[in-house]
C-alpha positions as a Markdown table, in Angstrom:
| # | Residue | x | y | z |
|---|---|---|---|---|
| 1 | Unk | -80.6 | 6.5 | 40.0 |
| 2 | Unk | -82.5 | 5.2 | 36.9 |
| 3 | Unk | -81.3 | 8.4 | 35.0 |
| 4 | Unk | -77.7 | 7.5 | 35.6 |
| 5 | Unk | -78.1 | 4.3 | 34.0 |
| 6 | Unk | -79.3 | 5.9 | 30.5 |
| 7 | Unk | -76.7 | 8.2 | 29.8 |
| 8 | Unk | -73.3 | 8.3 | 32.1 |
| 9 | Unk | -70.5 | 5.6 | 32.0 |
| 10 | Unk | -67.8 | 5.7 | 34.7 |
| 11 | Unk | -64.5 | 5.0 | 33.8 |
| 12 | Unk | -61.5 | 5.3 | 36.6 |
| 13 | Unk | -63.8 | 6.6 | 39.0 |
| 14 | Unk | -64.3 | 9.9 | 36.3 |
| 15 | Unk | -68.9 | 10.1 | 35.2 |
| 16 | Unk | -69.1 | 10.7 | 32.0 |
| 17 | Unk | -72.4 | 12.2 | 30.3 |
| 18 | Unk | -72.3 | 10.4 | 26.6 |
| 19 | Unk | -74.7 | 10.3 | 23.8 |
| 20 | Unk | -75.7 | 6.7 | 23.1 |
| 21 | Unk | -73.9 | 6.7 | 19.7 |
| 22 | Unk | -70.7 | 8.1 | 21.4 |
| 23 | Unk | -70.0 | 4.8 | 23.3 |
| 24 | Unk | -69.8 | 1.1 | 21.5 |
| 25 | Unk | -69.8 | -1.6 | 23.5 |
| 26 | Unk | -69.1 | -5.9 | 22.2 |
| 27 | Unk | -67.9 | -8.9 | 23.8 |
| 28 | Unk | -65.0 | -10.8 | 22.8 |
| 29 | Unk | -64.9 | -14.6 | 23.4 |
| 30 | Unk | -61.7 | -15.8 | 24.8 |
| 31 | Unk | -62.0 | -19.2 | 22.6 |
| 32 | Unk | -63.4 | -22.8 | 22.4 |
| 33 | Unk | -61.8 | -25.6 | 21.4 |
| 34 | Unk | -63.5 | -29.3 | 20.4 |
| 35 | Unk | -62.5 | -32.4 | 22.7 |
| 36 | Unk | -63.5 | -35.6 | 22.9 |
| 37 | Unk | -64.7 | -37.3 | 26.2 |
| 38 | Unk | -65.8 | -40.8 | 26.2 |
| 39 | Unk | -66.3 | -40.9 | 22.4 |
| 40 | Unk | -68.2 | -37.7 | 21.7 |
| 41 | Unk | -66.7 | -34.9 | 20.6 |
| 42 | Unk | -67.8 | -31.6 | 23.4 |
| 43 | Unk | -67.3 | -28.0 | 22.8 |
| 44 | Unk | -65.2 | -26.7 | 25.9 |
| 45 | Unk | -65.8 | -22.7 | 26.2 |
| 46 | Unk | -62.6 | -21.2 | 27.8 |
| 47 | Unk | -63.5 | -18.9 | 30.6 |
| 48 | Unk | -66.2 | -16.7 | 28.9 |
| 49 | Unk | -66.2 | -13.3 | 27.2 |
| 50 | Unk | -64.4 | -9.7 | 28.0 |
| 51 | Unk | -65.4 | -6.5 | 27.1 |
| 52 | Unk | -64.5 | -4.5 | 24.0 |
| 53 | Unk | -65.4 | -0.6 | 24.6 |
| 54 | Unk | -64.9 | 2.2 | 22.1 |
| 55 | Unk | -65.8 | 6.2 | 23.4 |
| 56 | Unk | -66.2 | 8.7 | 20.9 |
| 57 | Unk | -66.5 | 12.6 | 21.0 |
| 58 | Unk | -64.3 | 13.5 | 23.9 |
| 59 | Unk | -63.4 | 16.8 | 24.4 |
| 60 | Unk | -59.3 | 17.4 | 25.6 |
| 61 | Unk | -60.4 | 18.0 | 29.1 |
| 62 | Unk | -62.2 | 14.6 | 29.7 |
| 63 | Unk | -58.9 | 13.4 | 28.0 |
| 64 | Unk | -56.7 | 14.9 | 30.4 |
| 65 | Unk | -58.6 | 13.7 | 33.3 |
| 66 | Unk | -58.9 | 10.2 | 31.7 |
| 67 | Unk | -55.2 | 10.3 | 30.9 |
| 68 | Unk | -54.3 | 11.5 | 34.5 |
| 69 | Unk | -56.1 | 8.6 | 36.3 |
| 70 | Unk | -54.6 | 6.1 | 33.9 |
| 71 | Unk | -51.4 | 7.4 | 34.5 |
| 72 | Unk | -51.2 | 6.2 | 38.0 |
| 73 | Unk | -53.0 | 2.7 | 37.4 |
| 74 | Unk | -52.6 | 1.0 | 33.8 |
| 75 | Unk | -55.5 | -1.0 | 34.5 |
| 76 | Unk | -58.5 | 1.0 | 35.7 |
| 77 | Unk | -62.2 | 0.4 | 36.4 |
| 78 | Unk | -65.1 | 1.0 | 34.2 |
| 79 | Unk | -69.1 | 0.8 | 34.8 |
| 80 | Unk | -71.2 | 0.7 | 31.9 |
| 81 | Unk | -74.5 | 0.5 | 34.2 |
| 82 | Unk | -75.8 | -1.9 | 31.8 |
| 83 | Unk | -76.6 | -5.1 | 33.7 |
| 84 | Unk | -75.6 | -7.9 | 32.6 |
| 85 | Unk | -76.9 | -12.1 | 33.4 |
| 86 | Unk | -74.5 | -15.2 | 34.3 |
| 87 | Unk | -75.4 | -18.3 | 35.8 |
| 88 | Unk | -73.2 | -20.4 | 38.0 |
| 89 | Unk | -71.1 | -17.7 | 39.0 |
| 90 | Unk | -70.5 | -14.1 | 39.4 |
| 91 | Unk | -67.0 | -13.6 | 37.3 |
| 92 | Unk | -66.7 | -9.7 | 37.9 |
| 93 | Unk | -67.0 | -7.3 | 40.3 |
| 94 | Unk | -69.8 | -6.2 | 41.7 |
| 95 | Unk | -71.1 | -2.5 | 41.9 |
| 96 | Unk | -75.1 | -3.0 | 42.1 |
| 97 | Unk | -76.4 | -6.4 | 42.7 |
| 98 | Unk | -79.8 | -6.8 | 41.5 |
| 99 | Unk | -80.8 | -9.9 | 42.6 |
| 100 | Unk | -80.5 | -13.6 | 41.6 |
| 101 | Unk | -82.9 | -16.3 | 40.4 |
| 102 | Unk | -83.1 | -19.9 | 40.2 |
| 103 | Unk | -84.5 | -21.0 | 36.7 |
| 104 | Unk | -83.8 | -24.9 | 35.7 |
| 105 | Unk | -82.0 | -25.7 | 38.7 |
| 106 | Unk | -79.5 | -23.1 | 38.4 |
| 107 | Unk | -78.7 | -20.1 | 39.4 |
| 108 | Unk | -78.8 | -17.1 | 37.5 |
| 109 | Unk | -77.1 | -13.8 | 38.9 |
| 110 | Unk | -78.3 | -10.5 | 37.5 |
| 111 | Unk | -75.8 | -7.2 | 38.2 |
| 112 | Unk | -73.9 | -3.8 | 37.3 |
| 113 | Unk | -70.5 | -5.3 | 37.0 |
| 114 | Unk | -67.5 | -3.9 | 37.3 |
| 115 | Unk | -64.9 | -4.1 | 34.6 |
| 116 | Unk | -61.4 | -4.0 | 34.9 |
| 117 | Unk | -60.1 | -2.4 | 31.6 |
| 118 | Unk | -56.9 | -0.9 | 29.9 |
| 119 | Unk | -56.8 | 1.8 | 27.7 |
| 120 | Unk | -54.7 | 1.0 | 24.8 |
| 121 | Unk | -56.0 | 4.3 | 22.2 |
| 122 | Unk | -56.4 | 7.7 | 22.7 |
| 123 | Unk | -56.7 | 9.3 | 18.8 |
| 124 | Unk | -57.6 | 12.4 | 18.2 |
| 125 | Unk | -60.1 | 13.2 | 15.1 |
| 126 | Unk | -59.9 | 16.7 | 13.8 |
| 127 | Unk | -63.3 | 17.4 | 12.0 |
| 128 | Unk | -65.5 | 21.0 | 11.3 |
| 129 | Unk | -62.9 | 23.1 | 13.2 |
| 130 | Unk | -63.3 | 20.9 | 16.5 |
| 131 | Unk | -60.7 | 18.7 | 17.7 |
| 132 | Unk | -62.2 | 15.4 | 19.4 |
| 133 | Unk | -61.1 | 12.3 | 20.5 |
| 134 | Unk | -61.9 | 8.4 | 20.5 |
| 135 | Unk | -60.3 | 6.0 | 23.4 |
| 136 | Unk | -60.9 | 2.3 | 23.0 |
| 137 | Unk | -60.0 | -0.2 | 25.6 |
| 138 | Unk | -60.1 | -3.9 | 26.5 |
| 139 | Unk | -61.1 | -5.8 | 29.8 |
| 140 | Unk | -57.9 | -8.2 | 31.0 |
């Protein structure tokens, strides 16, 4: 199981075998705004952060595959085996739980999440002879 978490990334239910400098991963806040409550002026964080992926290098099967499984569902699942740490709260799906910890008084929930993405890019990149391609896609 460890070896699946340094190399593969699952998207719709399709493993994918990927070089670490294929697949870029960041998080996207969904936005604060400043508000004053009794006098002082608090910085209210709207509902947390979502995924931004970007997968490079894909040959026109995986495409094909990819594209087939997005055809039938816009919105599909992807795993990332990277866990990731909230406190409070789980906000995702779970696909491994690894356990939870109490630091401070509060919770803190460790797990392989699972995101729910769409696809919005599939661009091809013609280079050295070899057609590949780059998907990026955005959790809603």
């Amino acid at each position: 199981m460890a070896e699946e978490y340094l190399s593969n990334i699952q998207i719709a239910g399709l493993t994918l075998e990927i070089n670490p400098d294929q697949y870029s991963q960041q998080f996207k806040k969904y936005g604060s705004y400043k508000r004053t409550i009794g006098g002082g002026i608090n910085e209210i964080d709207v509902n947390g952060k979502k995924l931004v992926i970007e997968i490079r290098s894909l040959t026109q099967t995986q495409i094909d595959d990819i594209r087939k499984r997005c055809a039938l569902n816009k919105i599909i699942n992807f795993i990332d085996y990277v866990p990731i740490s909230e406190k409070g709260q789980q906000s995702r799906t779970v696909y491994e739980d690894l356990g939870s910890e109490t630091l401070d008084s509060e919770t803190i929930y460790t797990y392989i999440p699972t995101y729910r993405i769409v696809v919005f890019d599939f661009i091809p990149v013609f280079g050295n002879n070899v057609m590949e391609y780059t998907i990026s896609g955005e959790e809603i």
